[in-house]
C-alpha positions as CSV (number, residue, x, y, z in Angstrom):
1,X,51.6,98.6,-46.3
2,X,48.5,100.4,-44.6
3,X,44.7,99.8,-45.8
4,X,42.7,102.0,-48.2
5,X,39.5,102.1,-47.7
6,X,38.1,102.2,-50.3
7,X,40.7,100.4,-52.5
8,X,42.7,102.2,-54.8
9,X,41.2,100.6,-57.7
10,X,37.9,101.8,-56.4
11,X,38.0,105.0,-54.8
12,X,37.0,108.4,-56.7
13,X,39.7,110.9,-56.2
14,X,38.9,115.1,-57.2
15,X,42.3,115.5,-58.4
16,X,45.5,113.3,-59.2
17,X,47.5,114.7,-56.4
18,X,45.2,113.2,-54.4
19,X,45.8,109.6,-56.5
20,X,49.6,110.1,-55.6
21,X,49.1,110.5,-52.2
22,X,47.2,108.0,-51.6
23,X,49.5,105.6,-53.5
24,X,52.1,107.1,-51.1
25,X,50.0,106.0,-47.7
26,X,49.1,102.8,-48.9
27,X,52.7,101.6,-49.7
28,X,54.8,103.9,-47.1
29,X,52.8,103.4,-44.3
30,X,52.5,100.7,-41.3
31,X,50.9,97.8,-41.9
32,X,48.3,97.9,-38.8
33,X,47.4,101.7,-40.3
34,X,44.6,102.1,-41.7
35,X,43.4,105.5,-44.9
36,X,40.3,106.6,-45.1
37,X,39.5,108.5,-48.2
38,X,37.0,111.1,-48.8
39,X,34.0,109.1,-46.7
40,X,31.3,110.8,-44.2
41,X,32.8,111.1,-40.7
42,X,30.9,111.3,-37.7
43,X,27.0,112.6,-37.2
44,X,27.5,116.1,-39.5
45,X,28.6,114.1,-42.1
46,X,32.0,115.8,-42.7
47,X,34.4,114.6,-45.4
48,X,37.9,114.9,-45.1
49,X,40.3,114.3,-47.7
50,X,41.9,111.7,-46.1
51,X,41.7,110.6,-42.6
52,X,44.6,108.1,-41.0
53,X,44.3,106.3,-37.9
54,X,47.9,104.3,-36.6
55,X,46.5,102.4,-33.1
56,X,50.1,103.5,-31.5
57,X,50.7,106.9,-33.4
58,X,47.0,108.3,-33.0
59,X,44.9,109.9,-35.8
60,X,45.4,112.7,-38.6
61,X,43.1,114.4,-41.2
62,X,44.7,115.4,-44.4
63,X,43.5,118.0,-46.9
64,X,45.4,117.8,-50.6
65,X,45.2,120.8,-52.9
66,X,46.7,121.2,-56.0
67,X,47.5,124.3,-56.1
68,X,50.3,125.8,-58.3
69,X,52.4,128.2,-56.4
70,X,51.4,131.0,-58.9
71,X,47.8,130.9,-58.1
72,X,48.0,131.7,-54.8
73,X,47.2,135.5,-54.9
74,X,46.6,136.1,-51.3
75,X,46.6,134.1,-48.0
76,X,45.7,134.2,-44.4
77,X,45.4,131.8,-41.8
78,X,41.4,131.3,-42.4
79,X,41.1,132.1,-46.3
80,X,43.4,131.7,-49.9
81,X,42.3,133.6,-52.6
82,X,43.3,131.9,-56.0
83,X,43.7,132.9,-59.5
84,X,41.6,130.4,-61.8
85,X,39.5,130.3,-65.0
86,X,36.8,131.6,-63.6
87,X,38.8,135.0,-62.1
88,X,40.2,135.0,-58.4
89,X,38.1,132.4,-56.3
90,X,38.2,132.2,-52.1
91,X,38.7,129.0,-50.5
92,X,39.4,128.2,-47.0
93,X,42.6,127.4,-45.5
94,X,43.3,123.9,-45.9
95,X,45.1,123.6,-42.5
96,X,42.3,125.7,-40.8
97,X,39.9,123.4,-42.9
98,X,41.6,120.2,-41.9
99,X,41.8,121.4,-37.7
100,X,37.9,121.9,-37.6
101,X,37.4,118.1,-38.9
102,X,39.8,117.0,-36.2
103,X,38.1,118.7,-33.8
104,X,34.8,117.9,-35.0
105,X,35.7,113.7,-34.8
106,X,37.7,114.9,-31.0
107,X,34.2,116.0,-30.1
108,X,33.0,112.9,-31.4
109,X,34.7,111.0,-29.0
110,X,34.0,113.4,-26.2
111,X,30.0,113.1,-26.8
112,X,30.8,109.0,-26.7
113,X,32.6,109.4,-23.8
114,X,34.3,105.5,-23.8
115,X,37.7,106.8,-25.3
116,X,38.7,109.3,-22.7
117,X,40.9,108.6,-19.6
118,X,38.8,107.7,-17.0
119,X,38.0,109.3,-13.5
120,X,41.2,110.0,-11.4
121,X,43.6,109.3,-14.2
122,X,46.0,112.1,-14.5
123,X,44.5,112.9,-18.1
124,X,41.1,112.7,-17.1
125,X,39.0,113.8,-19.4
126,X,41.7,114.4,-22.4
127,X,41.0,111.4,-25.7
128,X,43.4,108.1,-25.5
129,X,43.9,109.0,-28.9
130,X,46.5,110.8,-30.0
131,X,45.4,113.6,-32.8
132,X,46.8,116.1,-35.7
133,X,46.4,117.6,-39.0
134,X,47.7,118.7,-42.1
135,X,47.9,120.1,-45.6
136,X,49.8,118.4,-48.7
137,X,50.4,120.1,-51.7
138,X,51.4,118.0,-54.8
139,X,52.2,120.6,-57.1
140,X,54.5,123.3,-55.1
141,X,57.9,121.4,-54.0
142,X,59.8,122.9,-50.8
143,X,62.0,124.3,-51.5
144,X,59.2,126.8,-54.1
145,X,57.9,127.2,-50.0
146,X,60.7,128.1,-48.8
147,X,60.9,131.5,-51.2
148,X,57.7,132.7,-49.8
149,X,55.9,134.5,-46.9
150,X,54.1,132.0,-46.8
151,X,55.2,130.1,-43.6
152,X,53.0,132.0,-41.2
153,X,50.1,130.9,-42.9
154,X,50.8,127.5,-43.9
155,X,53.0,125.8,-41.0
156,X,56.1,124.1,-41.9
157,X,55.9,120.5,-39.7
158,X,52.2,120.6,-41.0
159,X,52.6,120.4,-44.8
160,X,54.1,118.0,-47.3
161,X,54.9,119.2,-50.5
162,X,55.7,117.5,-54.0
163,X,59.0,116.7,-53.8
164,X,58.6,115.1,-50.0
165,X,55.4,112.3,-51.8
166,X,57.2,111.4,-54.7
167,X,57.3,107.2,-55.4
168,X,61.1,107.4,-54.6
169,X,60.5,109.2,-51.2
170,X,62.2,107.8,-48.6
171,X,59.5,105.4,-46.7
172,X,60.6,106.4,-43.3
173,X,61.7,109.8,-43.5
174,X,57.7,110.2,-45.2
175,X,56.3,108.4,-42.2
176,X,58.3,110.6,-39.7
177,X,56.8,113.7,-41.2
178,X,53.6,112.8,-40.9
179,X,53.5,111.5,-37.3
180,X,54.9,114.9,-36.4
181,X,52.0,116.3,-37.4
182,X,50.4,114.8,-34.5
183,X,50.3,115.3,-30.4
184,X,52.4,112.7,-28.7
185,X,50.8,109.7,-27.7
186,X,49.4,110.1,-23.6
187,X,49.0,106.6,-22.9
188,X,48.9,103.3,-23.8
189,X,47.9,102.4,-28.1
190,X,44.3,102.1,-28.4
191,X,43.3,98.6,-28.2
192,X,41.4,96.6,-30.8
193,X,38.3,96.6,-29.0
194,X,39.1,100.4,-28.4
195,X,40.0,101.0,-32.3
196,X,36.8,99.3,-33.5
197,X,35.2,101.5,-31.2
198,X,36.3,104.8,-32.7
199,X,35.8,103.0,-36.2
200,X,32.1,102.9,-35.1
201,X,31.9,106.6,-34.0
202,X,33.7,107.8,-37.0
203,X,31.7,105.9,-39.7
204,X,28.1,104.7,-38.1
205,X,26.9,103.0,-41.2
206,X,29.5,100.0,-40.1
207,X,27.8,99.5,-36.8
208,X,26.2,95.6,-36.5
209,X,23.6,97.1,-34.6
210,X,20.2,96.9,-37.1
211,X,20.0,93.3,-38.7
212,X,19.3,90.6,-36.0
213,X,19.0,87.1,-36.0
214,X,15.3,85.2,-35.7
215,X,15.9,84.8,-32.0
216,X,19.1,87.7,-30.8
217,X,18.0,90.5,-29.2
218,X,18.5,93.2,-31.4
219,X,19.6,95.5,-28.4
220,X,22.2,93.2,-27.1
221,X,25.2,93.8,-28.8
222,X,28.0,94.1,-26.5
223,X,29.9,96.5,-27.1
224,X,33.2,95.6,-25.9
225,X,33.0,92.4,-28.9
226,X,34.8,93.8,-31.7
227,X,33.7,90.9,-34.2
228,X,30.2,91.9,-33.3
229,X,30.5,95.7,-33.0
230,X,31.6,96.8,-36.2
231,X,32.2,95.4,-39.8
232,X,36.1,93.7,-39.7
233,X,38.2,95.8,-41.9
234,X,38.0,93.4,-44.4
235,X,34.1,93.8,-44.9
236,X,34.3,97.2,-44.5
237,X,37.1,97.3,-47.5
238,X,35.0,95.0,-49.5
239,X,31.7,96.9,-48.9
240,X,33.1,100.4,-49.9
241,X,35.2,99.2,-53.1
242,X,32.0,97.1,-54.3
243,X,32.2,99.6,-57.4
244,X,30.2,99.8,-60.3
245,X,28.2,97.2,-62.6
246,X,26.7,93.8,-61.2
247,X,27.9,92.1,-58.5
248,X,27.7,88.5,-57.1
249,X,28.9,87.5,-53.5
250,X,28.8,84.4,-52.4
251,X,29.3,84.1,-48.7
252,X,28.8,81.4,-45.5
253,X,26.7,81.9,-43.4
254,X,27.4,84.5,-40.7
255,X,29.9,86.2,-42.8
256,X,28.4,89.7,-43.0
257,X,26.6,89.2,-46.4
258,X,23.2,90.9,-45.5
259,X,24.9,93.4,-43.3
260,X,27.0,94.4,-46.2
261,X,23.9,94.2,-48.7
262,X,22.1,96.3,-46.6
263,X,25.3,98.6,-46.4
264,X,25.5,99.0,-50.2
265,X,21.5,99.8,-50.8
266,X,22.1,103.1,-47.7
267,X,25.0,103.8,-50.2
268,X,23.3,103.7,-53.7
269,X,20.2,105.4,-52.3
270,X,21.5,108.1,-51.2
271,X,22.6,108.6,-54.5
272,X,20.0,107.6,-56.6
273,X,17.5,109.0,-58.7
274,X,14.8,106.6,-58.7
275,X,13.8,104.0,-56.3
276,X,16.3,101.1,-54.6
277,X,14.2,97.9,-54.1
278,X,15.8,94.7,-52.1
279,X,14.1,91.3,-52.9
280,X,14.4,88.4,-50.6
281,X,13.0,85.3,-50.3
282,X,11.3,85.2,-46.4
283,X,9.2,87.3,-45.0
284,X,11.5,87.5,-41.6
285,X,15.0,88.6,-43.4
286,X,12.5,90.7,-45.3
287,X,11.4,92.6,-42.2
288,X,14.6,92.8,-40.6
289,X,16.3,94.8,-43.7
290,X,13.4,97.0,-43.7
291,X,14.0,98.1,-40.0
292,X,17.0,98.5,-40.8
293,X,16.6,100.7,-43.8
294,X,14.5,102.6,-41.3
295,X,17.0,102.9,-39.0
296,X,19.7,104.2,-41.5
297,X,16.7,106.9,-42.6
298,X,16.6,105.5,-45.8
299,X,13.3,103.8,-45.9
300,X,11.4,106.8,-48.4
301,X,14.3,105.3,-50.7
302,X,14.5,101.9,-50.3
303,X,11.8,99.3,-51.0
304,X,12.2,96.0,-49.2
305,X,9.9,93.2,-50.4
306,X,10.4,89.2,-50.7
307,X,9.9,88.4,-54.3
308,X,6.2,87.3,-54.4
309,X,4.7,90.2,-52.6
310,X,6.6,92.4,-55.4
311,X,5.2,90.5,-57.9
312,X,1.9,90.8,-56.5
313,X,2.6,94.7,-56.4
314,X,3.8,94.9,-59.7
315,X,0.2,93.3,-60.6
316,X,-1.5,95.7,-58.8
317,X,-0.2,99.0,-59.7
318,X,-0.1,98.8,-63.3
319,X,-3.9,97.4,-63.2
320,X,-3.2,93.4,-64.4
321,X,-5.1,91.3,-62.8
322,X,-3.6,88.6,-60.5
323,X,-4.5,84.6,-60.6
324,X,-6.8,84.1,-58.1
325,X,-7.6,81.4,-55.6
326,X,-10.4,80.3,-57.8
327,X,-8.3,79.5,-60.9
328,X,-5.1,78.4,-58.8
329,X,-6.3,76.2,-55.8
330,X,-2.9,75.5,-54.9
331,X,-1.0,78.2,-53.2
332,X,2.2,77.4,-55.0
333,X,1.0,77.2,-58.6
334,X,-0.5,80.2,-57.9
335,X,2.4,81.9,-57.2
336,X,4.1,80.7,-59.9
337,X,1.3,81.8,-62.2
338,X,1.4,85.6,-60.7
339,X,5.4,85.4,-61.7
340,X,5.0,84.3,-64.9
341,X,2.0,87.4,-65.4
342,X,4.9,89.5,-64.6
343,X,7.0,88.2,-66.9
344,X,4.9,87.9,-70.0
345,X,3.9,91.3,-68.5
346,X,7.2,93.0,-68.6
347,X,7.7,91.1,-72.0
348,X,4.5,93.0,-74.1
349,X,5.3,96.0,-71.9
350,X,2.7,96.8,-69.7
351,X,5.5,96.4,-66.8
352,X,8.2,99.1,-67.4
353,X,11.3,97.8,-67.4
354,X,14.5,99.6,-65.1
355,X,12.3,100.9,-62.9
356,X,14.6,101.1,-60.1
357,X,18.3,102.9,-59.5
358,X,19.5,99.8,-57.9
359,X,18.3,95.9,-57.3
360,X,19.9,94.0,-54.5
361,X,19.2,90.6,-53.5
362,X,19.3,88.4,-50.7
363,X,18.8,84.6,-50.4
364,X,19.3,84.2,-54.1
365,X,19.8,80.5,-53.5
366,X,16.1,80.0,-53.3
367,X,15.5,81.8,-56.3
368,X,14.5,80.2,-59.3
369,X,16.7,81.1,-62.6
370,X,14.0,82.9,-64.1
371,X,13.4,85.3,-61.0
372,X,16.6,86.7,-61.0
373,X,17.0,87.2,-64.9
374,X,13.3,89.2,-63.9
375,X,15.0,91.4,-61.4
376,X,17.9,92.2,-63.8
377,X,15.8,93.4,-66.2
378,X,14.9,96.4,-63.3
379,X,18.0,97.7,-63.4
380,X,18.3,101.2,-64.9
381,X,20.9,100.4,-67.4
382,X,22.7,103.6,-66.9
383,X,23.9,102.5,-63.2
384,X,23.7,98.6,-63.7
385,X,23.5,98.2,-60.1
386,X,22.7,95.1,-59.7
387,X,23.8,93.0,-56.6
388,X,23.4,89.0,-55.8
389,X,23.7,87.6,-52.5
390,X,23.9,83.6,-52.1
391,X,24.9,80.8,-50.0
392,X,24.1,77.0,-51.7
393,X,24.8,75.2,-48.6
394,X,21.4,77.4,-47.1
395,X,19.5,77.0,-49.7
396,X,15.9,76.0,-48.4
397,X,15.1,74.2,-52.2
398,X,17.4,72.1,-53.1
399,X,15.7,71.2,-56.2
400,X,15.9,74.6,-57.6
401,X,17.9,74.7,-61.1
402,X,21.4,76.4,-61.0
403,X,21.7,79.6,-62.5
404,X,24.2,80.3,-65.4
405,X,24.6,83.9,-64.7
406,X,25.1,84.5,-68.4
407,X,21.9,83.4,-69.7
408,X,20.0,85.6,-67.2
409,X,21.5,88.8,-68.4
410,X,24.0,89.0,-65.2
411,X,27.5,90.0,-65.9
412,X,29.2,87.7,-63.3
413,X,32.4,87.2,-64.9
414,X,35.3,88.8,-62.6
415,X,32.3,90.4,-60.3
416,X,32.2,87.4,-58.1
417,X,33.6,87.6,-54.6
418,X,33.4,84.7,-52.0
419,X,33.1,85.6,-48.3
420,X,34.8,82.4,-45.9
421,X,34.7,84.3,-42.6
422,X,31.8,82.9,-40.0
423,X,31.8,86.0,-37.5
424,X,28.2,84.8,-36.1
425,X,30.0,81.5,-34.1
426,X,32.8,81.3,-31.8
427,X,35.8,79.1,-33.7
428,X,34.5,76.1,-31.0
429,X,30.7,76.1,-32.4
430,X,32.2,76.6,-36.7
431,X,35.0,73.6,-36.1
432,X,31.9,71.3,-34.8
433,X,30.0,72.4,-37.8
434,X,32.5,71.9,-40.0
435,X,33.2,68.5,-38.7
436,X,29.4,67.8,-38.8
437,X,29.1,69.5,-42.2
438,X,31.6,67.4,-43.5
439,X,30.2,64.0,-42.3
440,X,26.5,64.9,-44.5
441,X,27.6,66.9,-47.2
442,X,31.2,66.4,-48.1
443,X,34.0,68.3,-47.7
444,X,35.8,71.2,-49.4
445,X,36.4,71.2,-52.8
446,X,33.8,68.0,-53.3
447,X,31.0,68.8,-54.9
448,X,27.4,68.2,-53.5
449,X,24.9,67.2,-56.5
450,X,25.7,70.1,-59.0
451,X,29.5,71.4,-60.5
452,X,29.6,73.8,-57.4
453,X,32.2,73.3,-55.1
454,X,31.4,72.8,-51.2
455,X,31.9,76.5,-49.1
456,X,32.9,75.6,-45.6
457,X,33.0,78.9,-42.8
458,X,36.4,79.9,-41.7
459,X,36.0,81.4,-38.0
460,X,36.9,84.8,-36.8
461,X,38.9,84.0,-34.1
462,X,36.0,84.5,-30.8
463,X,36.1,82.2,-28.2
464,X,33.8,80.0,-26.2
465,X,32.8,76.5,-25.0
466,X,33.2,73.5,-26.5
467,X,29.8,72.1,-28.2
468,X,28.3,69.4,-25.7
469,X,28.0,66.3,-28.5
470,X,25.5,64.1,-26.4
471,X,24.5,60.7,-28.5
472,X,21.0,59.8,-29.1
473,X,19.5,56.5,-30.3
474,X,16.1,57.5,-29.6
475,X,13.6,60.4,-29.6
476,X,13.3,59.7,-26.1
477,X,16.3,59.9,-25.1
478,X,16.9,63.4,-27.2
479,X,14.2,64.8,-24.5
480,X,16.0,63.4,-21.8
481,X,19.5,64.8,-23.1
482,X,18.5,68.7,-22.9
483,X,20.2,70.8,-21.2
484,X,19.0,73.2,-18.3
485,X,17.3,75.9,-19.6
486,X,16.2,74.2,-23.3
487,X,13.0,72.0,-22.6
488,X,11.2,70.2,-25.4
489,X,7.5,68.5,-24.7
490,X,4.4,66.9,-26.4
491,X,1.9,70.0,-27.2
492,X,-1.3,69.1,-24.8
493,X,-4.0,68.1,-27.3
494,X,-1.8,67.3,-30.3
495,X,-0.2,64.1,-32.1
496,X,3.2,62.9,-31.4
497,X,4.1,64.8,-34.3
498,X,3.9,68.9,-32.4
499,X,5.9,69.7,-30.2
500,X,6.6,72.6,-27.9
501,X,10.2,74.2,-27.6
502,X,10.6,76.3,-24.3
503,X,13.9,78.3,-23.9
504,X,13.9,79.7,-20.7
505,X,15.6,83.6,-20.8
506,X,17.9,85.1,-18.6
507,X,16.6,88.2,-19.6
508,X,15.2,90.7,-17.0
509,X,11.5,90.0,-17.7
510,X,12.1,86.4,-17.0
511,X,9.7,84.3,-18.3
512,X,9.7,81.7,-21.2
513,X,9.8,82.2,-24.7
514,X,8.2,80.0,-27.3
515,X,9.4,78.6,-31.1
516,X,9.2,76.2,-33.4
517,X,11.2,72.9,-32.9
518,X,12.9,73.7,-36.5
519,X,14.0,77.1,-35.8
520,X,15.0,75.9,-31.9
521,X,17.0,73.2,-33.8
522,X,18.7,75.6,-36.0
523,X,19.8,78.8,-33.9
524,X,19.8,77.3,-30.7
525,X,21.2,74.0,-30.7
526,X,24.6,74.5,-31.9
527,X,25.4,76.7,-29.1
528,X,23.6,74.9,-26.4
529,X,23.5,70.6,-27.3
530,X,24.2,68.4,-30.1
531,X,22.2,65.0,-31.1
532,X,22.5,62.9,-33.2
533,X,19.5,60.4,-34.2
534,X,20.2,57.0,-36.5
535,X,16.9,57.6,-38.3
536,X,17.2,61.4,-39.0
537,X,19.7,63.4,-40.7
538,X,18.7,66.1,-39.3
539,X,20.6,66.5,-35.5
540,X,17.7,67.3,-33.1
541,X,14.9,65.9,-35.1
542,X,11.7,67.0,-35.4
């Protein structure tokens, strides 16, 4: 059974022949192939009607018409002329239409350069991909074909017809016709590294290239890591068959949850009407999804605030005045009191409700209950795309009150999905965690101070060293554990209590760069040392 993408439950198809068909690919084909369906390809943005890449058997575009034999007025190998409603119409020739996307995605690859036989190889040059194309037409049978002239204009190995897709089709037989369809195979079957690769040249959008973490370079990425390159195919899945309505994911960390919320906003603003705004909690995740919005040339589309400054915003534009410092000395009650302006605001309506296309947000673990039933009240009702993004164990607030979906006017009920997958971590650095996870929160299953249950990170299968677990009974002896490279030191002129974290990069500007014990504690430890202190739970201290 091959993948859709999107699923079948999910994907918009311009006619029921093409609903057959791809019913057909998805339970005929191999199980490591992979159906694209009527999705952008490559940088002009073409869309095929189907596009189906087999690592061993290569790749093949499909165009599906629906025409009726009796339609077909006149035909050459460029042009059909067809009888309809609206008097005789000219389309192009679905074969001649489906060669010029295969070629278009062949000089994809050619631009890219990285799929081609190498220097001194007997194909040098030529794609290590294997490539065809073809027409299906779900309401003329052969043997109808087989009556016409027809033949020099629609090639017989390169079309399937009614009879030939039918759900009692013979599974092999179906597969054999539509391999013919494509050049035999030159060399060896595309890797996965190499298959992730064309996945990135045909669909960009997957790339994990924009959204970094506090301390990766963003430029980085290897590109031969194909948990790191692209989306998995089951993100990628999940992120094109998000459908309609509201939406809640609940993910681990490093599964792909901000990637795929940033994913979803490109999507619905390139749709939308009005504006697409994405609330978060920090300032730096904030930032990030803004670049990256930029990148994606989205950004006139997308607004990408943390909840406070759009509060503050809200205040502004419509002319309400905000607490000030004088009235609200303490810089959290005032915050509070500028939210709960809004809300009264919204409430009398001075605010406009639905103001926005689409709301998405991340880090809706630190957001209190009434926050998000706030943001859901943004939604234009007539797309109801609203999308929620949380994680318990990261939430910075433990004392925040648990949301019941319901009562906040968010239609969670069968629009939940949970993401397991850690694709940050090597499995060595997620089975530590776990292990350590398990020890000061609980395990799966048990639940941690509220009804939720306990989401521990499955990992992706990349490799690397074994965490170095080094025992410490003393803050003294933590300093003395570091590793090479990772140096921690009183501040000059400070208390005990400041401290400076030195990480020194391997980078080609050399040099030292400088952060905060906490966030040196969080991204950098579990890769580099472990400690563990008897008078701290947390494992490097502070």
């Amino acid at each position: 059974m091959a993948i859709l993408i999107p699923s079948l439950g999910f994907a918009r198809f311009d006619s029921r022949g093409e609903l057959r068909l791809a019913e057909r690919l998805k339970d005929f084909l191999e199980e490591n192939a992979v159906v694209w369906h009527n999705l952008p390809v490559g940088p002009l943005n073409r869309h095929p009607d189907f596009i189906i890449v087999h690592p061993a058997s290569g790749l093949l575009v499909l165009e599906v018409k629906d025409w009726r034999l009796e339609t077909i007025v006149s035909a050459d190998k460029t042009k059909v002329e067809l009888l309809t409603s609206r008097g005789v119409v000219r389309e192009t020739n679905p074969l001649e239409q489906a060669r010029k996307y295969t070629f278009e995605v062949v000089r994809t690859l050619e631009r890219d350069g990285q799929l081609l036989f190498p220097p001194g190889h007997r194909y040098m040059g030529r794609s290590l991909l294997s490539f065809g194309f073809g027409a299906v037409f779900t309401n003329i049978t052969r043997k109808q074909f087989d009556q016409t002239n027809l033949k020099d204009v629609f090639v017989e190995h390169l079309c399937v017809f009614k009879d030939e897709m039918t759900e009692g089709a013979d599974p092999e037989e179906f597969r054999s016709r539509l391999w013919r369809m494509v050049y035999p195979r030159l060399g060896e079957p595309l890797s996965m590294p190499q298959f992730d690769r064309l996945r990135a040249l045909l669909f960009p959008e997957i790339r994990i290239r924009q959204i970094a973490l506090p301390l990766d370079d963003a430029t980085g990425v290897d590109p031969a890591d194909r948990t790191l390159a692209v989306m998995d195919m089951h993100q990628e899945q999940f992120a094109r068959s998000l459908g309609e309505g509201h939406r809640i994911i609940r993910g681990v960390a490093g599964s792909g949850k901000t990637l795929i919320l940033a994913f979803r906003a490109e999507y619905l603003a390139r749709a939308a009407s009005k504006p697409v705004l994405i609330l978060c909690y920090a300032n730096g995740i904030a930032g990030r999804l803004e670049d990256a919005m930029q990148s994606r040339g989205v950004e006139n589309r997308v607004q990408v605030l943390t909840f406070h400054s759009w509060c503050y915003r809200m205040l502004r534009t419509y002319g309400i005045p905000a607490p000030s410092e004088r009235d609200y000395p303490d810089y959290a009650k005032r915050l509070a009191a500028s939210v709960s302006e809004v809300v009264k605001a919204v409430d009398e309506g001075h605010i406009p409700a639905e103001q926005y296309d689409a709301v998405l947000i991340d880090e809706a673990h630190d957001f209190e209950p009434q926050w998000l039933a706030l943001a859901a009240k943004m939604v234009n009702p007539r797309t109801k795309a609203l999308m929620v993004v949380y994680d318990d164990i990261q939430a910075i607030y433990k004392g925040r009150e648990r949301p019941v979906w319901s009562q906040l006017g968010i239609e969670a009920k069968g629009r939940t999905t949970v993401l397991k997958v850690n694709y940050r971590n090597t499995a060595q650095i997620v089975a530590f965690a776990r292990r350590f996870a398990a020890d000061v929160i609980g395990a799966p299953g048990i639940t941690a101070d509220d009804e939720h249950a306990i989401l521990l990170p499955e990992d992706a299968g990349r490799q690397g060293l074994e965490p170095d677990v080094r025992r410490c009974v003393s803050s003294t002896q933590k300093l003395t554990a570091s590793p090479n490279g990772f140096s921690i030191g009183k501040r000059p002129g400070t208390s005990g209590r400041r401290w400076r974290v030195s990480i020194r990069s391997t980078g080609s500007a050399g040099g030292s760069r400088r952060y905060s014990p906490r966030m040196a504690c969080r991204s950098i430890w579990p890769k580099t040392i472990a400690t563990e202190s008897r008078s701290s739970g947390w494992p490097c201290g502070s």
